[in-house]
C-alpha positions as CSV (number, residue, x, y, z in Angstrom):
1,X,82.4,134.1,101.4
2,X,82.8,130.5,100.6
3,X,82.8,128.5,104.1
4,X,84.7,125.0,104.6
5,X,87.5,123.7,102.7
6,X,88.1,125.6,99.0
7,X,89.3,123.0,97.0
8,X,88.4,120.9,94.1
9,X,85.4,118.8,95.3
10,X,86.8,116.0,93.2
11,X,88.6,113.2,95.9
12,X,90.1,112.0,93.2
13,X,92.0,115.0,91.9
14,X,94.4,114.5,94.8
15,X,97.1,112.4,93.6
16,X,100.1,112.8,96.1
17,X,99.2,109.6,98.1
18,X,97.0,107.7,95.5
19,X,98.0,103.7,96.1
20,X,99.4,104.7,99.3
21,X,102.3,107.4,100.8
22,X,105.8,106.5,99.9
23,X,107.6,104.0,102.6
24,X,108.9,106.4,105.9
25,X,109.4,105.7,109.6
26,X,109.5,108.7,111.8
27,X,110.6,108.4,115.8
28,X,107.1,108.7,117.8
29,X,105.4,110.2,118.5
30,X,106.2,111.5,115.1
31,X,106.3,115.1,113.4
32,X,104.6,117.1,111.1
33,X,107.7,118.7,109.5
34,X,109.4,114.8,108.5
35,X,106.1,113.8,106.2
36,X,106.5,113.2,102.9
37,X,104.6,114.2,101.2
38,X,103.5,116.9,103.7
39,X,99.9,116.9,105.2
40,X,97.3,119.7,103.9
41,X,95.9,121.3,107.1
42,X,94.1,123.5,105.1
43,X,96.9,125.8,105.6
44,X,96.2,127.7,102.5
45,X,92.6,125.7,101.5
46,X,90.1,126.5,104.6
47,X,87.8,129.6,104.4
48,X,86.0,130.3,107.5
49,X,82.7,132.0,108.0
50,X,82.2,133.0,111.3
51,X,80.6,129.8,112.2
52,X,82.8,129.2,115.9
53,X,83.1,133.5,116.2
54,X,83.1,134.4,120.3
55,X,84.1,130.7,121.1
56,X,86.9,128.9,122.9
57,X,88.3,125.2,121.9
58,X,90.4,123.2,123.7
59,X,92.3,120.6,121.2
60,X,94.5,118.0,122.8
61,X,96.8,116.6,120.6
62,X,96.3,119.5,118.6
63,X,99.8,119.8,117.7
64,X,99.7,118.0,114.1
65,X,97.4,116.0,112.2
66,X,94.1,116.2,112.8
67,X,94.7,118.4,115.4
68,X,96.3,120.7,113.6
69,X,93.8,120.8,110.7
70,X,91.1,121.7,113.5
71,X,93.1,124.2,115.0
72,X,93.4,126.0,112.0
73,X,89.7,125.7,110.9
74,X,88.3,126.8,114.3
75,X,90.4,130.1,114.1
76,X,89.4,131.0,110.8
77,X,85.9,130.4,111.8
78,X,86.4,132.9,115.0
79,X,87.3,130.6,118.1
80,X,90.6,131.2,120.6
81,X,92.4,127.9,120.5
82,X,94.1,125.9,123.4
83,X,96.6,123.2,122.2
84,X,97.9,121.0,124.3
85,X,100.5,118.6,122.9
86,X,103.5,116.5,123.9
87,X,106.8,117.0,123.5
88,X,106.8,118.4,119.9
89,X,107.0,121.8,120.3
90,X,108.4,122.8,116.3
91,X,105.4,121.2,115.5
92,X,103.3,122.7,118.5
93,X,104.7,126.5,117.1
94,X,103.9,126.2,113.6
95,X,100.0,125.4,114.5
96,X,100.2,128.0,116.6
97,X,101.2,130.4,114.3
98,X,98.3,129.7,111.8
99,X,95.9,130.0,114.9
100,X,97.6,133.7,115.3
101,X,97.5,134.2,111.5
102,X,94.1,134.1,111.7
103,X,93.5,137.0,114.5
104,X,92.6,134.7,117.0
105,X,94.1,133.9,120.6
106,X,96.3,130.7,121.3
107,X,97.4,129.1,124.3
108,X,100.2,126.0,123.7
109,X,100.6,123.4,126.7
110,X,103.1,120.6,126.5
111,X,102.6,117.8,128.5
112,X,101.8,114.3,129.3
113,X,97.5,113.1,129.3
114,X,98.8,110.0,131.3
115,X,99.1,112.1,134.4
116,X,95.9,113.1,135.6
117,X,96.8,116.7,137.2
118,X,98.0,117.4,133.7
119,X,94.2,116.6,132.3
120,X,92.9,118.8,134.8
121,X,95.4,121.6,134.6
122,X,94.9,122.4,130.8
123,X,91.4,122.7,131.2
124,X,91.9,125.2,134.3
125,X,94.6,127.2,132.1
126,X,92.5,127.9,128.8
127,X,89.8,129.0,131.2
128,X,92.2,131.1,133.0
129,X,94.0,132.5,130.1
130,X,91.2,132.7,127.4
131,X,88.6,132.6,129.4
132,X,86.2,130.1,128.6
133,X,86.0,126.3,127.1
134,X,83.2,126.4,124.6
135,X,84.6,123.1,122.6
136,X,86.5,120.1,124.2
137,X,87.9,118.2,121.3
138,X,89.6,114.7,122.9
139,X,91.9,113.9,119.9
140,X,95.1,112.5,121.7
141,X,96.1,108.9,121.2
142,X,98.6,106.2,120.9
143,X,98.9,103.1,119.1
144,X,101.5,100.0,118.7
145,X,101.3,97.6,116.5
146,X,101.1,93.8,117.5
147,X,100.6,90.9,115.8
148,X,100.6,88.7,118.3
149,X,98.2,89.3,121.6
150,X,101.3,87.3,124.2
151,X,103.5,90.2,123.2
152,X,101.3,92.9,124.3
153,X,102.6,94.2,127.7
154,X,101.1,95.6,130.3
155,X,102.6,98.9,129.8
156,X,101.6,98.8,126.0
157,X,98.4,98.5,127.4
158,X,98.2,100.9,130.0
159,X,99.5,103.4,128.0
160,X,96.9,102.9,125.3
161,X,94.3,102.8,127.7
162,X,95.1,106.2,129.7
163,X,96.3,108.0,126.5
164,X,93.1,106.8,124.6
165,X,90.0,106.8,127.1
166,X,91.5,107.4,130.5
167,X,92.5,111.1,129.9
168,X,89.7,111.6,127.4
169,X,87.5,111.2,130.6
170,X,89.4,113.1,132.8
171,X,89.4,116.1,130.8
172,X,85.8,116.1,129.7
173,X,85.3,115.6,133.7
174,X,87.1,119.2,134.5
175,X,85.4,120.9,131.2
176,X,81.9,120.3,131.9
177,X,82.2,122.3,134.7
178,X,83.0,125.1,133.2
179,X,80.5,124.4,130.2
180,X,77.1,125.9,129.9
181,X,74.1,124.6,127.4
182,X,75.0,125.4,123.9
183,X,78.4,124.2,124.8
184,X,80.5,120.7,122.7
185,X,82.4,118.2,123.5
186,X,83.9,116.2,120.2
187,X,85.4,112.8,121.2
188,X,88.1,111.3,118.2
189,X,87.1,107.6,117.7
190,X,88.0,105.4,114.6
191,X,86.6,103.5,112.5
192,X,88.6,100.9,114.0
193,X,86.5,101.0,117.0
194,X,84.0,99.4,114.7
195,X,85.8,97.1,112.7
196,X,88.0,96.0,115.1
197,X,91.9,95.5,114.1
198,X,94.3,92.1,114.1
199,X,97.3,94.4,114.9
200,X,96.1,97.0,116.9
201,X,93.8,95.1,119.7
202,X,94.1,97.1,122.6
203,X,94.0,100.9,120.4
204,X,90.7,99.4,118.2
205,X,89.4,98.3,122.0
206,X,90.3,102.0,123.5
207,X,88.3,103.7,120.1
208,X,84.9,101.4,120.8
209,X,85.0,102.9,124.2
210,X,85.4,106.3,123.0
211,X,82.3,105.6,120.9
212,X,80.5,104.3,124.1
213,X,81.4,107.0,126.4
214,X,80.6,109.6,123.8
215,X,76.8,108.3,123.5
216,X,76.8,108.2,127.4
217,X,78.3,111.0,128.8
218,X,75.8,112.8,125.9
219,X,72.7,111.0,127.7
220,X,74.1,112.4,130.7
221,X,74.6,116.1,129.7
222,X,71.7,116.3,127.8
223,X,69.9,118.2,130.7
224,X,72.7,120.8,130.8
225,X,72.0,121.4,126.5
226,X,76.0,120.3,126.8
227,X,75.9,118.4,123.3
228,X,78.7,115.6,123.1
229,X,79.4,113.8,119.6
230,X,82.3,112.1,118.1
231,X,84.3,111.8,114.7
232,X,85.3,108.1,113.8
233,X,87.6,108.4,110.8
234,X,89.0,106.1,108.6
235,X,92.9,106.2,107.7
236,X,93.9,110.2,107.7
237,X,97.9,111.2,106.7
238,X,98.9,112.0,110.1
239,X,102.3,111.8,112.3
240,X,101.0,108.6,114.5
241,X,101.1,106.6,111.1
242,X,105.0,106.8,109.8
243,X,106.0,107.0,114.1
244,X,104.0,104.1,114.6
245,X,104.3,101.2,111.5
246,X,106.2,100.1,109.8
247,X,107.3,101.0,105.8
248,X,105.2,98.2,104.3
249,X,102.3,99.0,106.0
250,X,102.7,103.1,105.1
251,X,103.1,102.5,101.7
252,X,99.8,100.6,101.3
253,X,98.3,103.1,104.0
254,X,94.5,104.1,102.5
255,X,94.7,102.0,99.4
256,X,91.9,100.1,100.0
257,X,89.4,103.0,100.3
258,X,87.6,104.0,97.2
259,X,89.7,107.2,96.7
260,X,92.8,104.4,97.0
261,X,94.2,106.9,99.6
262,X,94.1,108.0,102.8
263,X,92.7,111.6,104.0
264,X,93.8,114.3,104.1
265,X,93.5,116.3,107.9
266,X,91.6,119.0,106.0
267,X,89.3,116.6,104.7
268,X,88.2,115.7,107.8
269,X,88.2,119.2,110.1
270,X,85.2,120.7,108.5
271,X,82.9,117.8,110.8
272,X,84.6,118.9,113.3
273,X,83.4,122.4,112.7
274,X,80.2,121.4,111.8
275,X,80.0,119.8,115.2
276,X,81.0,122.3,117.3
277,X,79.0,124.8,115.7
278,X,74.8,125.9,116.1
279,X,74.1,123.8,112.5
280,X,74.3,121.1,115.0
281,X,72.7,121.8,117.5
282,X,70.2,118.6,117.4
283,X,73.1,116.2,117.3
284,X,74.3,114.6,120.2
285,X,75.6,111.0,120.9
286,X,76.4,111.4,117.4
287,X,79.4,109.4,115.5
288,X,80.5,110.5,112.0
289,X,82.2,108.8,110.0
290,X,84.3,110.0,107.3
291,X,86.0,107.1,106.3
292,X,86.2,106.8,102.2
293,X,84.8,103.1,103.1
294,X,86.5,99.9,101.8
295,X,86.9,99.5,98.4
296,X,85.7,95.9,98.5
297,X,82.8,96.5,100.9
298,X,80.5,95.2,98.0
């Protein structure tokens, strides 16, 4: 059976956001159902091949977007999947419906990372009602816009920070305790956290420490065999981007890459598979990046 995503392998051949997606705004923290044009999960695309069979994930955000792309890969590779999400629970049931779809177990938890018990108690429930955590994936976030630094408030700030790093911390705190060698942890980072963004200073400064705390925490589990790698992508057609910016920036959202689009979520869930699986079981304090790089990067 053909494994990953079974589509063209041309990037080009995708056409629906070439130059950009057409101009929306969307409430945040946004919806899967509202995008136009939809996001390809892999929804009808993704094969799986018993790469992930036996294993449990825990996904936060894993509602929409990328998310919702991993959810869906994991269960067709053989993994029970626990989703915890906030507040959008159409959203929340149509992932989990594709998890079922796929004969696998699903557990949905709605609820707020800023809150520490929260961060503790989803971990404690996939263990309790799946039975295991296998695979943290930290993919949760928030971003504002800025353009000027003296407008950013504190609770801007704060809730970037706890939303971004703080809970990604706490919740990799309660996994590894119930994680044995062999086991993953995949930290969401950006390419952002590299490049650094005028607009978006406090959610490109929350992304670099994602990349730091990945390479850490992995030189601290290393003993344990708990690997712990992250994914920095570049700009991927998700909910955050219409409920976050506005319509000028959407519209030119990903032209600048050399597929002059952004990602698809599908695109980018087979590295999180790869990840999580034994065909990487040398990688750790790992960051890929699948970013389509800047068109005028030379």
């Amino acid at each position: 059976m053909h494994q990953g995503l079974n589509t063209t392998t041309d990037p080009q051949a995708d056409e629906r956001l070439k130059g950009g997606p057409p101009p929306q705004v969307q409430d945040w923290p946004g919806s899967d159902r509202e995008m136009q044009p939809p996001a390809d999960h892999g929804e009808e695309s993704y094969k799986g091949g018993g790469k992930l069979e036996g294993r449990t994930a825990l996904i936060t955000g894993g509602d929409s977007g990328i998310g919702r792309a991993v959810a869906i890969a994991f269960a067709r590779e053989g993994a029970d999947v626990a989703i915890s999400y906030y507040n959008e629970h159409d959203d929340a049931e149509d992932t989990a419906r594709w998890v079922t779809e796929a004969g696998r177990k699903v557990v949905l938890m709605d609820g707020d990372l800023r809150d520490p018990e929260h961060c503790k108690a989803i971990v404690r429930r996939t263990v309790e009602e799946l039975g295991s955590i296998n695979i943290l994936v930290n993919n949760a976030a928030f971003h504002i816009e800025s353009t000027d630094i003296t407008e950013i408030t504190v609770e801007q700030l704060e809730r970037t920070f706890q939303t971004n790093i703080i809970a990604y911390i706490l919740v990799a705190q309660e996994a590894v305790k119930n994680m044995r060698g062999g086991d993953s942890i995949i930290n969401v980072g950006s390419v952002l956290g590299e490049l650094g963004h005028p607009y978006l200073l406090d959610y490109a400064a929350t992304k670099a420490a994602d990349h730091n705390f990945t390479k850490s925490l992995a030189a601290q589990l290393a003993p344990k065999g708990i690997r712990v790698n992250a994914i920095s992508p570049g700009p991927v057609w998700t909910p955050l981007i219409p409920s976050t910016r506005d319509e000028h920036f959407v519209e030119q959202f990903g032209a600048d890459t050399l597929w002059q689009r952004p990602a698809q979520p599908a695109e980018i869930a087979p590295s999180f598979v790869f990840l999580a699986s034994a065909d990487a079981r040398y990688y750790s304090g790992d960051i890929l990046a699948p970013t389509g790089i800047l068109a005028d990067a030379g």
